[in-house]
Residue frames as a rotation matrix with the C-alpha (Angstrom) as fourth column:
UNK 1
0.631 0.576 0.520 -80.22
0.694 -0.118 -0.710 -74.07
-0.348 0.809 -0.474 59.66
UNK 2
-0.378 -0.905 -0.197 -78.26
0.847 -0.424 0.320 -72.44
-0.373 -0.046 0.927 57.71
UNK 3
-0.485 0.095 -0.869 -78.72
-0.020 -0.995 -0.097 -68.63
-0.874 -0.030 0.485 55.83
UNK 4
-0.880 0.105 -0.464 -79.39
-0.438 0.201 0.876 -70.01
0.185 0.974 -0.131 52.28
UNK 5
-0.607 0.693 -0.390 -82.33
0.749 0.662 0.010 -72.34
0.265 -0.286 -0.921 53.99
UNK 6
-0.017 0.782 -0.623 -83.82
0.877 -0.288 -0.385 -69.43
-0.480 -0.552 -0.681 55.72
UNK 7
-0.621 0.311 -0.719 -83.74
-0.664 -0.696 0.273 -67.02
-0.415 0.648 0.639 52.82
UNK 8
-0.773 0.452 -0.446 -85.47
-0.261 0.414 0.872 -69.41
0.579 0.790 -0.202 50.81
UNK 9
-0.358 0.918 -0.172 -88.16
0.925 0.373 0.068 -70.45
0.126 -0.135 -0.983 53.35
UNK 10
-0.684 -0.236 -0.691 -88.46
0.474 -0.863 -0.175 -66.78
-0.555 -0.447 0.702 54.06
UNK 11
-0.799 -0.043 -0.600 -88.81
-0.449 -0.622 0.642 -66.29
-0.400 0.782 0.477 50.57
UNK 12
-0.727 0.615 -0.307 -91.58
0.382 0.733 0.563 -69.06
0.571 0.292 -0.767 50.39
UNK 13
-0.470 0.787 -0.400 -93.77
0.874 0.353 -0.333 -68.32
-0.120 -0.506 -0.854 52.60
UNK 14
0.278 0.686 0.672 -96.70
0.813 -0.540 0.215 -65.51
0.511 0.487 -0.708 52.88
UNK 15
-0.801 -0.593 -0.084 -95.62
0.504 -0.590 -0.631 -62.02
0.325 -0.548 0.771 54.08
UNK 16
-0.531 0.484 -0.696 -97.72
0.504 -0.480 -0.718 -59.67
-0.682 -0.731 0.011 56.38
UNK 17
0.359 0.734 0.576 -100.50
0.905 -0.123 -0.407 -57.38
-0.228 0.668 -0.709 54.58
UNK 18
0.967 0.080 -0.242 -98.14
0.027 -0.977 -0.214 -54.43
-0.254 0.200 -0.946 55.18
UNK 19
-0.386 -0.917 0.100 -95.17
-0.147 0.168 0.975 -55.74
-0.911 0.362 -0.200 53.94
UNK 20
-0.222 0.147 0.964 -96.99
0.902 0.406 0.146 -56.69
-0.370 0.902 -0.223 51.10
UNK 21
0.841 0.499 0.209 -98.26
0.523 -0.849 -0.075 -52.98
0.140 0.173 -0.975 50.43
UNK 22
0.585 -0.798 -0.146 -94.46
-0.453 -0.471 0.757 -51.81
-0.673 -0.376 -0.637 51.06
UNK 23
-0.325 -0.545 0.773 -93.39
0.461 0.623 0.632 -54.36
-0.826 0.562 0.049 48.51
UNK 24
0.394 0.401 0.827 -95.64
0.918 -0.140 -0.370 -52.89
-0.033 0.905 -0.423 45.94
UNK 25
0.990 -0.006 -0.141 -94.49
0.006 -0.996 0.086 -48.99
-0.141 -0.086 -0.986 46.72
UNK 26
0.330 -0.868 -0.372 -91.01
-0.555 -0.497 0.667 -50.11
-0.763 -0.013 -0.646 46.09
UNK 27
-0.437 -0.400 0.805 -91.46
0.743 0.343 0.574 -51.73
-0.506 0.850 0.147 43.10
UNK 28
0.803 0.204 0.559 -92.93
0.536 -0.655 -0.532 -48.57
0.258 0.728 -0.636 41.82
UNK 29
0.433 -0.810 -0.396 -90.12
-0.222 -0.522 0.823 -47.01
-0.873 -0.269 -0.406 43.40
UNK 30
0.390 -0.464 0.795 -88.08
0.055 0.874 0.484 -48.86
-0.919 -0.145 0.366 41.49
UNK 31
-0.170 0.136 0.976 -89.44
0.964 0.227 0.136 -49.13
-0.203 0.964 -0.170 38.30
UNK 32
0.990 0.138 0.005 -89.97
0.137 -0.981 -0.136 -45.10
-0.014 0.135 -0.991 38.54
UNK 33
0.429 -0.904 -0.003 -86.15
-0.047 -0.025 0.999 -44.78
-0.902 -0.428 -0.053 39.28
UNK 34
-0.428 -0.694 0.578 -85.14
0.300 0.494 0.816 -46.62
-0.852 0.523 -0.003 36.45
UNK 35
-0.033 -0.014 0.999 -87.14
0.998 0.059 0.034 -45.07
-0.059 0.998 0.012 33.84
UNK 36
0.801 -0.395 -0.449 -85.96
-0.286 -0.912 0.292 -41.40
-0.526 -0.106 -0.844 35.29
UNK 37
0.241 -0.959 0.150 -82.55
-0.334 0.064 0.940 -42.80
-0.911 -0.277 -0.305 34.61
UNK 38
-0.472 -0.315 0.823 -83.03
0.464 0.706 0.536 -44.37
-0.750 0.635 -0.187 31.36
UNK 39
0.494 0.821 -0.286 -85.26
0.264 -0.455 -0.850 -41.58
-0.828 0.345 -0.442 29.68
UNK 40
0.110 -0.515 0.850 -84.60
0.972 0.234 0.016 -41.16
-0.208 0.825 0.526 26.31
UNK 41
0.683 -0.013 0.731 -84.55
0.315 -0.897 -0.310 -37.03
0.660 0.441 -0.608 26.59
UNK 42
-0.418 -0.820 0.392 -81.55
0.280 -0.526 -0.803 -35.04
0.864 -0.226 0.449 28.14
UNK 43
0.631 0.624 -0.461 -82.27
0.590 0.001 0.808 -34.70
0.505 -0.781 -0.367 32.33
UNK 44
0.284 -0.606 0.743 -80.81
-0.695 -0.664 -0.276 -32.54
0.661 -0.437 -0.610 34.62
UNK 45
-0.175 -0.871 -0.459 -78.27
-0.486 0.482 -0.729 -33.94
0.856 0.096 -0.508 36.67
UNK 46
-0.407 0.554 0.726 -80.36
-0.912 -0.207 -0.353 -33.55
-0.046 -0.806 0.590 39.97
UNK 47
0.196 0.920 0.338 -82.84
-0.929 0.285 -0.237 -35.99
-0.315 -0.268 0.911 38.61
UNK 48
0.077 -0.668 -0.740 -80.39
-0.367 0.671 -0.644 -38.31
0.927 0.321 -0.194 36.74
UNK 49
-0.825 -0.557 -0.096 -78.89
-0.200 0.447 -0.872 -39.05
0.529 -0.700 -0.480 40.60
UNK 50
-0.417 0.664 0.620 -82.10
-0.770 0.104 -0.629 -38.78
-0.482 -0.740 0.469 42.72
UNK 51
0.256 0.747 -0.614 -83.28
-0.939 0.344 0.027 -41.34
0.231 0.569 0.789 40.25
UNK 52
-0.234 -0.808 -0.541 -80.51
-0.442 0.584 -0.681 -43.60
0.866 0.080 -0.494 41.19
UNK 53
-0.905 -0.096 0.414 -81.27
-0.421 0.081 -0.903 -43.35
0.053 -0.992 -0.114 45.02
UNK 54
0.154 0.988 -0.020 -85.25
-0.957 0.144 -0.252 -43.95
-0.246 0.058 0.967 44.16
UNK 55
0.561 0.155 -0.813 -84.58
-0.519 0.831 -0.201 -47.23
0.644 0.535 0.546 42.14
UNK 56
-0.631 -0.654 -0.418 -82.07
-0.230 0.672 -0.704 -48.30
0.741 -0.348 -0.574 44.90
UNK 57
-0.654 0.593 0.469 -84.26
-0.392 0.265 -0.881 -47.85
-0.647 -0.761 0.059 48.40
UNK 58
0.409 0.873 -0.265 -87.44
-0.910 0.413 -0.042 -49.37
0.073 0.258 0.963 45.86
UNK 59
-0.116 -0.614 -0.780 -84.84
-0.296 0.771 -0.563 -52.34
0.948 0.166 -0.272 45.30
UNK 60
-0.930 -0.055 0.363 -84.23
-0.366 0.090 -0.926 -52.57
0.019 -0.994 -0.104 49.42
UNK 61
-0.342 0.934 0.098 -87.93
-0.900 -0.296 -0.318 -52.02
-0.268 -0.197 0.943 49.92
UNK 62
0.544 0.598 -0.588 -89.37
-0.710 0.702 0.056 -54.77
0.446 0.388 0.807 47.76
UNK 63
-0.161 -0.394 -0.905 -86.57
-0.092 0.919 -0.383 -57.19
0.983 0.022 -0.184 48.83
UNK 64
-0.735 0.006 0.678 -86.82
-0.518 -0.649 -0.557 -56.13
0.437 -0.760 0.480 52.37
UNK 65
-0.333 0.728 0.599 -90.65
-0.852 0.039 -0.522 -57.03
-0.404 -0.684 0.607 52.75
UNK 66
0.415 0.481 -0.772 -90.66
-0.658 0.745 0.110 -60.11
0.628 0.463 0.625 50.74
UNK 67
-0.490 -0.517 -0.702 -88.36
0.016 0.800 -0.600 -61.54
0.871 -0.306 -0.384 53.03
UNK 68
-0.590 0.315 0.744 -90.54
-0.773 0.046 -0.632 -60.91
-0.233 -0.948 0.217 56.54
UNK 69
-0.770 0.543 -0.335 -93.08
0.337 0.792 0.510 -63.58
0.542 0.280 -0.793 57.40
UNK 70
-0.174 0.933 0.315 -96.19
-0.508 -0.359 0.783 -63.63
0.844 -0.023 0.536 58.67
UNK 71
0.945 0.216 0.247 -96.23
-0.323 0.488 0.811 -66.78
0.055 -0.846 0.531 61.16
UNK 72
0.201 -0.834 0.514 -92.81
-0.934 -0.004 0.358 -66.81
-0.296 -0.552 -0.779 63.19
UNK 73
0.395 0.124 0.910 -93.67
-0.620 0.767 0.164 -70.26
-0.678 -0.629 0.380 63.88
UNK 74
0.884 0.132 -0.448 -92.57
-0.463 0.375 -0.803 -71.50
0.062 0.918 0.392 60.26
UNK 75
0.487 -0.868 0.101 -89.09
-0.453 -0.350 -0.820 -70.72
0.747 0.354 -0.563 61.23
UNK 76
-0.002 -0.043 0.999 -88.98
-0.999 -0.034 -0.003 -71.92
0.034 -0.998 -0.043 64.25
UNK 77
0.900 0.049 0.434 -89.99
-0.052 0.999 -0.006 -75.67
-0.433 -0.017 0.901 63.28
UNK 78
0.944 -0.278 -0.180 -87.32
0.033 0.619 -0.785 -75.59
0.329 0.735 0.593 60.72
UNK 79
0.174 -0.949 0.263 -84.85
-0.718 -0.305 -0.626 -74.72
0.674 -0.080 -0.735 63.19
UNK 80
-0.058 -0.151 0.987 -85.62
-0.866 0.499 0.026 -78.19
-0.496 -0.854 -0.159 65.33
């Protein structure tokens, strides 16, 4: 099997209940990040960059726990 096959069944199937609750905290990450960074009023520089780092680890995060599964076993067939 190759990597492309098992991102995508990864990406198909159902993730754990706390990966799913980690997915949601880093798409607010995320989506908090980016509208620090994109605010239409004049920020200090502090919060300009920490905004950067916030919208990246939410990014990680969300992609992160969408990609665990729940039942091993999924992977496992498609690898016989």
């Amino acid at each position: 099997m190759t990597i492309k096959n098992e991102l995508k069944i990864r990406w198909n199937n159902e993730s754990p209940s706390f990966w799913k609750k980690v997915q949601k905290v880093g798409i607010i990450c995320a989506a908090l990040g980016g509208a620090i960074a994109t605010a239409p009023i004049a920020l200090p520089a502090v919060a300009v960059t920490v905004s950067g780092y916030l919208a990246a680890a939410g990014v990680v995060a969300g992609i992160l726990s969408k990609l665990t599964v729940a039942d091993s076993s999924v992977l496992l067939e498609e690898k016989n």
